[in-house]
SEBAGU-45185 format. One line per 8 residues: number of its first residue (from 1); their letters; for each residue x, y, z of C-alpha. Coordinates in steps of 0.001 Angstrom, whole numbers, plus 500000, padded with zeros to 6 digits. Layout:
% SEBAGU-45185
NUM	a	X,Y,Z | ...
% end
This chain:
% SEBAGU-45185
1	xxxxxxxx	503055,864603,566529 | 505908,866818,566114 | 503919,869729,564827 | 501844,869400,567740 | 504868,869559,570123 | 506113,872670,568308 | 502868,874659,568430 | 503370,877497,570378
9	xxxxxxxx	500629,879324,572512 | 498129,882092,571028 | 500087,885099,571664 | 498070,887547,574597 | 497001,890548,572623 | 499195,892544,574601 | 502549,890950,573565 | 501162,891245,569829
17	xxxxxxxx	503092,894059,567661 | 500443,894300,565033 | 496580,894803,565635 | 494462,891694,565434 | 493102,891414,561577 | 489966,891789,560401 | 487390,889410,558981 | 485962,890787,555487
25	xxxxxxxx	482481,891163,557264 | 483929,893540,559931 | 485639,895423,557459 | 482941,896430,554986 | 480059,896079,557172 | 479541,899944,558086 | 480492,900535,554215 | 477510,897977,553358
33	xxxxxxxx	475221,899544,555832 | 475646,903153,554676 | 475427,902355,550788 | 471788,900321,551455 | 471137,903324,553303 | 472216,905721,550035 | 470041,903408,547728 | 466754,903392,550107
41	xxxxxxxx	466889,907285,549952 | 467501,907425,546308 | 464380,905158,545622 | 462436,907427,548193 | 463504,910515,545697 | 462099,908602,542896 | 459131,907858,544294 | 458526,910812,545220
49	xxxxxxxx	459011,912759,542011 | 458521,909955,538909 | 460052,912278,536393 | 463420,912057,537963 | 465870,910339,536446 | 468356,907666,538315 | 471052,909762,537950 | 469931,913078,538843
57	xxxxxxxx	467982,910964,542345 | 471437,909733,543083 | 472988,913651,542297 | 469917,914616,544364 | 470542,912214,547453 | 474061,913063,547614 | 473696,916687,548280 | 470657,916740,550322
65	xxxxxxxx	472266,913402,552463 | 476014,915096,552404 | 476216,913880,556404 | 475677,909943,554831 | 479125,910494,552199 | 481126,911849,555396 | 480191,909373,557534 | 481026,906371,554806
73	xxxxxxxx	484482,908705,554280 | 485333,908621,557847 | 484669,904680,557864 | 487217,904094,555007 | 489854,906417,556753 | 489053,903996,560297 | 489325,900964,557761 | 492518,902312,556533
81	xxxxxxxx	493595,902777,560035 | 492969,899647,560846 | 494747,897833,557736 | 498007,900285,558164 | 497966,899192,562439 | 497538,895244,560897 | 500426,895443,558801 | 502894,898079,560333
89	xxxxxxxx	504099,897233,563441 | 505542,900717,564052 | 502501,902462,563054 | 500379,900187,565542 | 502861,901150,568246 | 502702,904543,568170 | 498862,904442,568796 | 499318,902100,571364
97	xxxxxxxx	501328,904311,573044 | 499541,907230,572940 | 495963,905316,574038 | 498519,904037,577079 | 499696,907660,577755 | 495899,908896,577753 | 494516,906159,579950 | 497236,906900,582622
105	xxxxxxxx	496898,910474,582200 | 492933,909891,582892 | 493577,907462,585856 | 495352,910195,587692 | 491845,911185,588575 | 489919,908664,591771 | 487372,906296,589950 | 484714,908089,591636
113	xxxxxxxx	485529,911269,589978 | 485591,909743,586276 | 482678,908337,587201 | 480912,911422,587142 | 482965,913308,584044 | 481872,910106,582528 | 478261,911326,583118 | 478404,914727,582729
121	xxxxxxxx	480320,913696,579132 | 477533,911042,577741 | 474367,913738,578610 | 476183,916084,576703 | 476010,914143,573930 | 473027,912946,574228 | 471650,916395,574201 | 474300,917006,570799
129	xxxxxxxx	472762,914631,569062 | 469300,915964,570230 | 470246,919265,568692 | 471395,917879,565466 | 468225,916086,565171 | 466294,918910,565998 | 467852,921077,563708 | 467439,918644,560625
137	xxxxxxxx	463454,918516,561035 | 463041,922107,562063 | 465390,923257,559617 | 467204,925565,562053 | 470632,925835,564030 | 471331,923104,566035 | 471286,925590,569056 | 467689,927288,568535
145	xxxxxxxx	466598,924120,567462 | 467343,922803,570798 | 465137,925119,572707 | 462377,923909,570247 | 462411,920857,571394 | 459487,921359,574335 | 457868,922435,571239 | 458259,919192,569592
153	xxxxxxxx	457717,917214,572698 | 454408,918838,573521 | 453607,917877,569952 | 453964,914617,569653 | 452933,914165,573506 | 450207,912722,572635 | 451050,909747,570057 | 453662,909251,572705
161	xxxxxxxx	451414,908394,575555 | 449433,906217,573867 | 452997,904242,572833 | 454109,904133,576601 | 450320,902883,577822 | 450527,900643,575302 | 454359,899226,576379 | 454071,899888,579821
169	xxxxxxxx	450205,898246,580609 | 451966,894932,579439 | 455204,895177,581273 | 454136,897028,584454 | 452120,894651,585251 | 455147,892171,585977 | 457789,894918,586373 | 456515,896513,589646
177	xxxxxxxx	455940,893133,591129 | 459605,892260,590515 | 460901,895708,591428 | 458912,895965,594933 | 459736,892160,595717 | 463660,892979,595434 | 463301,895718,597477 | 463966,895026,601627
185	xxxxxxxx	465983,892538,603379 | 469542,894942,603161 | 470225,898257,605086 | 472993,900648,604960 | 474691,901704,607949 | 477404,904546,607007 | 480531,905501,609374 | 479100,907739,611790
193	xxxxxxxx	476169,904892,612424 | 478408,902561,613635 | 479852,902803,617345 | 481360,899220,617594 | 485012,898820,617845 | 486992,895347,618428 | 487167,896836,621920 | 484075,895895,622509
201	xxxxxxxx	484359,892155,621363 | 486158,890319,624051 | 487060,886685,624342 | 488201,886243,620642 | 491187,887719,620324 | 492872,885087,618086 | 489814,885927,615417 | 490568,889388,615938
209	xxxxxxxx	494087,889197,615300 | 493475,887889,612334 | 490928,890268,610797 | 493040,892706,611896 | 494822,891784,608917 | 492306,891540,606500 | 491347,895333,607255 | 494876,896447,606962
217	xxxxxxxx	494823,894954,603488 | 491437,896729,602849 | 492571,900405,603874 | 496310,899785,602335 | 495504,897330,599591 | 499304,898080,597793 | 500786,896463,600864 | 500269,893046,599230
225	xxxxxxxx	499465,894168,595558 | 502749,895936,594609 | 504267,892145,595193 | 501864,890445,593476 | 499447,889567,595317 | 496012,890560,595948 | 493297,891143,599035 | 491321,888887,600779
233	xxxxxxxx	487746,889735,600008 | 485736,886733,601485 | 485410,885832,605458 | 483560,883232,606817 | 483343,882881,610609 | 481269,880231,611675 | 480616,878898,615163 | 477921,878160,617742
241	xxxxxxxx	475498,880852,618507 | 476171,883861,620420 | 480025,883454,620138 | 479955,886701,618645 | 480523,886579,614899 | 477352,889390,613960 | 479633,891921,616626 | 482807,891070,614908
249	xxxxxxxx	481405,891907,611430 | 479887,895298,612560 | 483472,896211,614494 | 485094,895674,611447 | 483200,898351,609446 | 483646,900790,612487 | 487226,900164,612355 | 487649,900613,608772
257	xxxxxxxx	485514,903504,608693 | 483422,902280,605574 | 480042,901737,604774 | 478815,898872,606080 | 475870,896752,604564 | 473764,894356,606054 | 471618,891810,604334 | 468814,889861,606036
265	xxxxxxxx	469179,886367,606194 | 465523,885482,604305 | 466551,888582,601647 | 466882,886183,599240 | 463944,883737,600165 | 461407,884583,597450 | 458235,883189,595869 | 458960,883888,592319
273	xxxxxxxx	461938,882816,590345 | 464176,885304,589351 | 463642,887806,592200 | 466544,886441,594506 | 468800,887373,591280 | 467426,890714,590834 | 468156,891214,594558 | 471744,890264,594091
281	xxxxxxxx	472161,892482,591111 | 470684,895239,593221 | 472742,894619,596118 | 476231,894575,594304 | 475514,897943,592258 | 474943,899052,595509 | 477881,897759,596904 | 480276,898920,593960
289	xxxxxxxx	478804,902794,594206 | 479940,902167,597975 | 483143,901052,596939 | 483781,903659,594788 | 483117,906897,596828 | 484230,905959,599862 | 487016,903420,598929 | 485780,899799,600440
297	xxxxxxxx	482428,898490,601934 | 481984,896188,603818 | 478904,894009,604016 | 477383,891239,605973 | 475462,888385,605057 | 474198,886768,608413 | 472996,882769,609025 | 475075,882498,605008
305	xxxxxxxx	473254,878789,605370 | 469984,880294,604133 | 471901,881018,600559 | 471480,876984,599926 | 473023,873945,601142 | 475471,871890,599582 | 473434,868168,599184 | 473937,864551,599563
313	xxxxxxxx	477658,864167,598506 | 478286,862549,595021 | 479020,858919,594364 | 481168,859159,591429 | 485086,858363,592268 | 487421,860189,594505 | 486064,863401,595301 | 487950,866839,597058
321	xxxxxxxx	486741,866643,600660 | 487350,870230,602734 | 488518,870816,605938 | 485363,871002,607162 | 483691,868185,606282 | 486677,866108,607323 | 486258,867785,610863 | 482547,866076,610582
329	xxxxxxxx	483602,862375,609526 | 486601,862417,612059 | 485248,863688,615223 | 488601,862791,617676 | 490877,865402,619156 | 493311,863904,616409 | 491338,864356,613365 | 491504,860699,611951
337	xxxxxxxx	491338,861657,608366 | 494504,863671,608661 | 496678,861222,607852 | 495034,859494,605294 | 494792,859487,601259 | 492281,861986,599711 | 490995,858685,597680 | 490337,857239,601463
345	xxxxxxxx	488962,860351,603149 | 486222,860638,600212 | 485147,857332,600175 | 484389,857198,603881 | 482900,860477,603438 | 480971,859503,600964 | 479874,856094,603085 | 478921,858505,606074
353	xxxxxxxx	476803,860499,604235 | 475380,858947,601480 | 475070,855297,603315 | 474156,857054,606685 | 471619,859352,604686 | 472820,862726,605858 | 471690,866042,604564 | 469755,866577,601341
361	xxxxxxxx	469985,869736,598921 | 467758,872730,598829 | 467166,875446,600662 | 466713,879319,600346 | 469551,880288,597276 | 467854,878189,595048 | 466074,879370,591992 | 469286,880738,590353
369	xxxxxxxx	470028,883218,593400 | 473380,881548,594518 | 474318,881040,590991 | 474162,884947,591120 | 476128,885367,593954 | 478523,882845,593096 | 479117,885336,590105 | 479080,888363,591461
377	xxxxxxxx	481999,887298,594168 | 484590,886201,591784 | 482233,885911,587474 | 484251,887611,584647 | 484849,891214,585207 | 483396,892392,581813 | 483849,896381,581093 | 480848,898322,582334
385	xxxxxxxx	479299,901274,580756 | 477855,901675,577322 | 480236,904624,575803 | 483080,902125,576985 | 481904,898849,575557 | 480797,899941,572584 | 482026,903700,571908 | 486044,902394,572176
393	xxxxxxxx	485162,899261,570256 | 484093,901509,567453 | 487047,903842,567202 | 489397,901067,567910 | 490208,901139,571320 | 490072,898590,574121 | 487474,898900,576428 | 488662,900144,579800
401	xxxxxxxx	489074,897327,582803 | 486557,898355,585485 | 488144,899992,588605 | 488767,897652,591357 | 485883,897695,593917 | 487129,897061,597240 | 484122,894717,599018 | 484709,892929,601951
409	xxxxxxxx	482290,889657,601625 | 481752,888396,605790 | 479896,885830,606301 | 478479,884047,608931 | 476983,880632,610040 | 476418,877724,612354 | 476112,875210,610002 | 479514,875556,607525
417	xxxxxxxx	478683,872272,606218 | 475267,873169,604215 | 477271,876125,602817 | 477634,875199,598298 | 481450,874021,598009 | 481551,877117,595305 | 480700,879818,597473 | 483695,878510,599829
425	xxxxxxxx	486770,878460,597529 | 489475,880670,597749 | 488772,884135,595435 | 485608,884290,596816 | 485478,883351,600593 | 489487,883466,601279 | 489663,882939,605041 | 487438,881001,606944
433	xxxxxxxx	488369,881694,611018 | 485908,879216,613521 | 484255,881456,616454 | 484098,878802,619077 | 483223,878879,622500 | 485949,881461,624442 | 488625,879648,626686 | 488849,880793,630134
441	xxxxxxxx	490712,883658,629794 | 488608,884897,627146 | 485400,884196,629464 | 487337,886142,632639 | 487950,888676,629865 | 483929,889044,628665 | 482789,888922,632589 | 484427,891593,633005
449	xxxxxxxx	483412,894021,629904 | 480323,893420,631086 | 480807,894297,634783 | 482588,897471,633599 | 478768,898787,633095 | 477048,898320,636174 | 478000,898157,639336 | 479162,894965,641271
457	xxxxxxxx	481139,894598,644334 | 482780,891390,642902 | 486597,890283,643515 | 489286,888622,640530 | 489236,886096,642527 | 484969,885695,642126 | 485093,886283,638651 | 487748,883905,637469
465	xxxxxxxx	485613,881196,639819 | 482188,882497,637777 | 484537,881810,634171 | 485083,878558,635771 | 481640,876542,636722 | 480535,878426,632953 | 482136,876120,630665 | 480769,876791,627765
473	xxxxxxxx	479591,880372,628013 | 479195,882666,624784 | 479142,886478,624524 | 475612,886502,624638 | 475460,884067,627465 | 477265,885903,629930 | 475985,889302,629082 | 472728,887947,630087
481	xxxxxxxx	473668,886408,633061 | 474922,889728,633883 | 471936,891438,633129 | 469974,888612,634983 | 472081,889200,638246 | 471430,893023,638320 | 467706,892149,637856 | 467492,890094,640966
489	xxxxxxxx	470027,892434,642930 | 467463,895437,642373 | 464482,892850,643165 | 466079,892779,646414 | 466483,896309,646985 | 470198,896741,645616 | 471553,898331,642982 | 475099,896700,642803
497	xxxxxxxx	475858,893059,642135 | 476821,890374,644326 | 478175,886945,644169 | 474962,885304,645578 | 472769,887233,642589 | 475682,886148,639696 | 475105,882266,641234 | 471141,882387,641941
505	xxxxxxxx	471311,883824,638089 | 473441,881049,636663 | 471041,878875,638170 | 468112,880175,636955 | 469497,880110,633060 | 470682,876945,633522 | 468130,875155,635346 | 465035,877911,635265
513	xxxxxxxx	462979,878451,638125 | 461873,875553,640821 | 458640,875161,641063 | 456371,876345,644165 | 455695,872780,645395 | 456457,870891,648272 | 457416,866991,648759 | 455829,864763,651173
521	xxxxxxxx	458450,863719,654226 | 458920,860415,652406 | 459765,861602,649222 | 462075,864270,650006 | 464045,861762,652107 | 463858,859614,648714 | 464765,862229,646792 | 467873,863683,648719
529	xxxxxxxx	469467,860117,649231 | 469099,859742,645284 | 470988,863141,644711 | 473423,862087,647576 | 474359,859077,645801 | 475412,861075,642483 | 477020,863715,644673 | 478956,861317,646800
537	xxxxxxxx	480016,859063,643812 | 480717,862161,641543 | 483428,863611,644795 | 484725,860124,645299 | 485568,858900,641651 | 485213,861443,639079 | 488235,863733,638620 | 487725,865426,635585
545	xxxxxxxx	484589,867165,636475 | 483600,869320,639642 | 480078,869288,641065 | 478597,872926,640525 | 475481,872335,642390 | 473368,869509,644160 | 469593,870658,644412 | 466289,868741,645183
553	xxxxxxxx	463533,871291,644508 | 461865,870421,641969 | 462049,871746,638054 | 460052,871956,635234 | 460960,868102,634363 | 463474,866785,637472 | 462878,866546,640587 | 466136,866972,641913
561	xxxxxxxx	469634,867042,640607 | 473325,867148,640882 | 475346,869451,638032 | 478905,868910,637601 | 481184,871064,634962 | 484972,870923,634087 | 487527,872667,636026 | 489542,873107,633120
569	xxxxxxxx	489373,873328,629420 | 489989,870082,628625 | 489557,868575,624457 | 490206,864845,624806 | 488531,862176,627016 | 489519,859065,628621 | 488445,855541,629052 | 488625,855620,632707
577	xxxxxxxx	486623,859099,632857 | 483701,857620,631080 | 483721,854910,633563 | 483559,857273,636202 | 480951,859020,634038 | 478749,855545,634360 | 479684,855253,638289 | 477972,858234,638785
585	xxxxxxxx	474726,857698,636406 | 474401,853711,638497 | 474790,855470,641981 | 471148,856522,641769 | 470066,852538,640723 | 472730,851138,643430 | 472091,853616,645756 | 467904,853243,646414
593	xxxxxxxx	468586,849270,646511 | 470956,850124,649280 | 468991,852400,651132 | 465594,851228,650540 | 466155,847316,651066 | 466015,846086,647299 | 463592,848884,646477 | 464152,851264,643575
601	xxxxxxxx	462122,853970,641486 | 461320,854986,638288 | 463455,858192,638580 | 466654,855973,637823 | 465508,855813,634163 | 467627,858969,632837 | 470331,857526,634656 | 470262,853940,633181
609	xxxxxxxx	469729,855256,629648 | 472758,857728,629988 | 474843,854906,631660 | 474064,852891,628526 | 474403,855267,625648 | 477778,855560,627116 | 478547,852377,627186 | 477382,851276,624262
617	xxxxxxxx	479649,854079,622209 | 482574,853194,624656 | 482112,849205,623030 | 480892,849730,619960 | 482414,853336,618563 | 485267,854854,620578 | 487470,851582,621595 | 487095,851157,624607
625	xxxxxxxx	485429,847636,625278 | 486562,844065,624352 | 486400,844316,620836 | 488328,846893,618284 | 486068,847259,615102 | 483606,849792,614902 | 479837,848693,615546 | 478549,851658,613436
633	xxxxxxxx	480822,850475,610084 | 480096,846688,610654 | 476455,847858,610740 | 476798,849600,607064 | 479044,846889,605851 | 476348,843655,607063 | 479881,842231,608726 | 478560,839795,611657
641	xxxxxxxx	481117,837781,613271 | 482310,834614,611597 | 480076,831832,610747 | 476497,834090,611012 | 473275,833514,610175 | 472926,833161,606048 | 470710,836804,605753 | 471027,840209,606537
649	xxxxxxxx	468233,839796,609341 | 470236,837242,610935 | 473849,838946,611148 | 472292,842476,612434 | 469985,840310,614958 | 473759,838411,616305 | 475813,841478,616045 | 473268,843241,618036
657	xxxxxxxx	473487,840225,620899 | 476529,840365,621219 | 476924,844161,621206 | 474177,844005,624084 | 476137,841113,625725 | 479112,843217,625860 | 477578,846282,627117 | 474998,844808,629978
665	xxxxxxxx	478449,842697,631081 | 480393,846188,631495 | 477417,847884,633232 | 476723,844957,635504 | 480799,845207,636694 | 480125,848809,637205 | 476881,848731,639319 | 478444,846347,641018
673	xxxxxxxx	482064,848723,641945 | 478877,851587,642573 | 477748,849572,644917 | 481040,848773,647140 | 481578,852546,646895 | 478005,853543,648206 | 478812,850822,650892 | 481972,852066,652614
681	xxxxxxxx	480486,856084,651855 | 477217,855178,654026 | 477818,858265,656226 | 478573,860626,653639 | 475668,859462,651807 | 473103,860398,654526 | 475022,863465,655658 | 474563,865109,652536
689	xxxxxxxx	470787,863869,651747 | 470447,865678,655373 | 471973,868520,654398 | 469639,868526,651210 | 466280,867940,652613 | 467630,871289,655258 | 469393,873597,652532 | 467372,871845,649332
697	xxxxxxxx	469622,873784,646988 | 473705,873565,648050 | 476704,874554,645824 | 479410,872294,645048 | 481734,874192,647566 | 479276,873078,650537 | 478436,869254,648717 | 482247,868653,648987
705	xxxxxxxx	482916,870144,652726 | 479385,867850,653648 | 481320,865074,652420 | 484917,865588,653665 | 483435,867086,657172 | 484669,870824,656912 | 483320,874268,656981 | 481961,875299,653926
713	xxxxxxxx	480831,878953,652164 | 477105,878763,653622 | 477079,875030,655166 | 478870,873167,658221 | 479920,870243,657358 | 482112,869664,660668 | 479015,868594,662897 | 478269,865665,660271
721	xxxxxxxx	481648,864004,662159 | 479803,863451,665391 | 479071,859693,665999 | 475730,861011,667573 | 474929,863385,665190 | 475006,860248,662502 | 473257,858258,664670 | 469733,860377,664536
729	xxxxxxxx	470320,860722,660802 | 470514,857058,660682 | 467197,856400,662853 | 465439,858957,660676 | 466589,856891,657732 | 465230,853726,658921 | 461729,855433,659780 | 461853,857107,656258
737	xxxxxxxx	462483,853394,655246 | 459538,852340,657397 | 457215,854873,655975 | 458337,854530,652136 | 456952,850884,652604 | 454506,851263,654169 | 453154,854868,652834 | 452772,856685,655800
745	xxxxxxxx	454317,859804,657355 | 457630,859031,659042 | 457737,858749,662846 | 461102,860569,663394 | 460830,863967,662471 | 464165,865384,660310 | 467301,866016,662986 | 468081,869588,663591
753	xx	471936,870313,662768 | 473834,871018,666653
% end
């Protein structure tokens, strides 16, 4: 045990003061080699002439083959070399030194220039050797043999072709496949291509800030490597769609003023094995030529999901969970899992997703293509080139390190999660920056890029209110609402934008266009009161959210309907909000039985099932009913309450009871507050379906002034106060009544506003 303890590490061969020592193979080898060589051309001599004796073939081989004794010569002075360097630490470190002074007296040049001596160096050798060839069959000077060689070529043309047909009609067959299947999927853009600046990305700017960073590393990588440490050179920015992340990879390669590669996202998505891998190969000796001669590249792999997804998480013991998959499993403003053990966050990962049957493996980067990647990101970084590999080696030398290629890997998804764990570690993808949905500022900031380019006659004031009622606008979104706007303002004769063609355009996008249809009386009075109801409950109870617009011409699948969005950007929600949520969803249900004695239709349906869904998370998921467990765990777990039925049939058929006990009690309450609110609102109610069945489509501005009796941006809502007034809305309520039941056309005609 103690000779264990006291066993020191092997020492790195740079600390060594002697050279490493040689097996006996490795030291006679060359020796061996070059006297099997001497024997087979003695034997040659004596077959040749049989009267020769031994002694005079080996005399004979010797003078004719004086190139084969020099050769074997210069091998025992290398072997003495090598035996003096093993035993004489001096003698080694004088060598070592000078090989150090050459190497930095050759990296005083940029890699891309000894990158090309290197060249130039191994074709002139390669045309040396020719020579000497040459010379030995044409018995001439190395130099006149040389320009013999056409001569020789021409000559043995013929043998030659038949070789390469022969070679090639077997290989080509498969090679050009391969080669013209790797080809496509990546294009090159270089500086003066690219126009995009991070002035042009807007809404972002704590993304931005951070790249920033990145690229400063990239142009001045000795900022962080003369203390040790060393440049980012993976970025993953992932987000919804449209947030931006494909513009914020092309400004960085205008910023940096590099190269900047793209690569398809089905690149790698191949029928034949192997061809994904040659594509990688490709792309990185690409990418390193880049990096060389114009110091850094940056490239781009778009939707990075196709590469291949991750799989079913394993079963086996505790298991690393990232950041990301943790944000999956705990979806809560506080991030549940945050404060728990790893041992604890795994296995209820691993019970969400291998219990709940989540996502499966495979995908496009299979077939050995992310393997490939996965290598060429952060796989050992052998020596490249032949002359250095094997050339040094020979003479002694260590090969050359490879220069360091400055590649900047960006990467970018929608779906983190079916990224391979490997791809995502640090070394390969170092920062990982989400590109959600801009905040307010960052939307005012993006409406008004894109205003800068056409004209528009819009105020601050308009433009933070069009950042406001668009929640959850991206880039892309509001550049084609923009576009949208100026589309309808020339459709109308203009050619600058207004605040009517910015809302008519949200509208559109959001709802697309109403259909060219008309209601009969009846069911436009039907209609209206239904919207009316949501309106009037959504003003009364619901604080959180602000009605955007109340409209009853009919859609592609509604026939009318009231849109609400938050006046703020708001991350957690409430128990009482939710209720509010369901207040609004039963007004349509409470609201026809009020109006239309008992009577209801089948357009309530949406409404009941959203009430519900609702309802049944605020019981069984989020807290928020009677009980505290979760339904959805005492599902996986077959926990029923005590004293169940004996089978598994029997304790999901009473936990599902009294789940649906629970949630019908909570609704029932509910309908019933709807109700009592619809009740004392009666006015406001038929006021606004009024106003509905004379505007049909009415912004939330002109809903709320309806409902509180003021003036409003297009609609009056002050005449709705007179007693009168509410008295011929009332009769033509009763007659709509009337003629609902009994399907005929009202006899009160709808009241013309005073």
């Amino acid at each position: 045990m103690s000779q264990l303890e006291n066993r020191t590490s092997r020492p790195r061969d740079t600390d060594r003061k002697t050279r490493i020592h040689l097996s006996f193979y490795d030291r006679i080898k060359f020796l061996l080699l070059f006297g099997i060589t001497y024997l087979i051309l003695t034997w040659s001599s004596l077959a040749e002439n049989p009267i020769l004796s031994v002694e005079d073939a080996l005399n004979e081989t010797a003078r004719s083959k004086s190139w084969l004794i020099v050769l074997a010569g210069i091998e025992v002075i290398r072997q003495i070399h090598f035996i003096l360097a093993e035993l004489l630490a001096p003698y080694h470190g004088i060598w070592k030194r000078y090989f150090e002074f050459t190497d930095r007296q050759v990296h005083r040049l940029s890699d891309w220039t000894r990158f090309r001596l290197s060249r130039v160096i191994k074709w002139a050798l390669i045309v040396f050797l020719l020579a000497v060839i040459l010379g030995a069959i044409y018995k001439e000077p190395p130099i006149k043999a040389l320009f013999l060689a056409p001569k020789a070529f021409i000559t043995a043309l013929p043998f030659l072709g038949q070789l390469l047909f022969a070679v090639f009609f077997v290989i080509i067959q498969f090679g050009a496949i391969f080669w013209f299947l790797s080809r496509g999927g990546v294009d090159t853009y270089f500086p003066d291509d690219i126009r995009t600046r991070f002035s042009d990305v807007w809404g972002q700017d704590h993304v931005l800030n951070r790249i920033r960073e990145n690229l400063l590393f990239l142009e001045s990588p000795e900022e962080i490597e003369k203390h040790g440490g060393y440049v980012p050179g993976g970025i993953l920015l992932w987000g919804p769609p449209g947030t931006g992340k494909t513009l914020m990879a092309e400004s960085m390669a205008g910023e940096t003023g590099k190269p900047f590669v793209f690569v398809d996202p089905g690149a790698f998505t191949n029928m034949f094995f192997g061809v994904g891998v040659l594509k990688v190969k490709s792309l990185f000796r690409k990418l390193r030529k880049l990096a060389l001669r114009y110091g850094g590249v940056v490239v781009f792999f778009d939707e990075a999901d196709s590469l291949g997804n991750r799989g079913i998480v394993s079963q086996g013991g505790p298991q690393r969970t990232s950041t990301m998959e943790k944000s999956k499993v705990f979806e809560s403003h506080c991030h549940g899992g945050a404060y728990l053990s790893e041992h604890a966050v795994s296995a209820i990962t691993r019970d969400k997703f291998v219990m709940g049957g989540a996502a499966g493996g495979g995908g496009g980067g299979g077939m050995g293509t992310l393997q490939a990647l996965l290598t060429e990101l952060s796989g050992l970084k052998k020596p490249r080139g032949f002359f250095n590999r094997i050339v040094r080696r020979t003479l002694g030398m260590r090969p050359k390190n490879p220069p360091k290629y400055r590649i900047l890997v960006v990467m970018a998804t929608n779906m983190p999660e079916a990224l391979d764990e490997a791809l995502l570690r640090p070394g390969r993808i170092d920062r990982m920056y989400r590109v959600g949905y801009p905040s307010k500022a960052g939307r005012v900031r993006t409406y008004e890029g894109y205003l800068t380019k056409v004209s528009h006659s819009l105020t601050a004031e308009e433009i933070d209110k069009i950042a406001t009622i668009t929640p959850y606008a991206t880039g892309a979104t509001i550049k084609d609402t923009i576009n949208e706007a100026l589309i309808m303002a020339i459709r109308n004769g203009r050619t600058s934008i207004e605040w009517s063609d910015i809302v008519k355009a949200k509208q559109q996008k959001e709802l697309g266009p109403s259909e060219d249809v008309e209601y009969i009386e009846r069911e436009r009075h039907a209609v209206a009161v239904h919207e009316a109801c949501h309106a009037v409950m959504a003003h009364r109870t619901r604080q959180h959210m602000s009605i955007d617009l109340a409209t009853i011409e009919k859609g592609s699948d509604y026939l009318g309907m009231v849109a609400s969005i938050p006046p703020d950007d708001q991350f957690t929600r409430w128990k009482t909000e939710y209720q509010s949520d369901i207040l609004v969803s039963l007004a349509s249900l409470a609201g026809e039985r009020m109006f239309f004695e008992g009577d209801n239709s089948s357009g309530v349906s949406g409404d009941l099932e959203s009430a519900t869904t609702i309802a049944s998370l605020m019981e069984g998921h989020w807290g928020m009913g009677s009980t505290i467990s979760s339904h959805a765990s005492n599902r996986r777990f077959e926990m029923g309450s005590p004293g169940g039925g004996k089978g598994k049939d029997d304790t999901e058929k009473q936990m599902r009871m009294a789940l649906s006990d629970r949630i019908e009690e909570n609704l029932s309450n509910l309908l019933t507050q709807a109700e009592e609110i619809l009740r004392k609102n009666r006015n406001q109610v038929l006021a606004l379906a009024h106003a509905l069945e004379t505007y049909k489509t009415m912004s939330g501005e002109d809903v709320a002034a309806v409902i509180e009796g003021e003036k409003g941006s297009i609609v009056d809502g002050r005449p709705y106060l007179d007693p009168n007034f509410l008295a011929e809305i009332e009769k033509y309520h009763s007659a709509s009544v009337v003629a609902h039941r009994e399907h005929r056309v009202p006899d009160v005609h709808l009241p013309v506003v005073p």
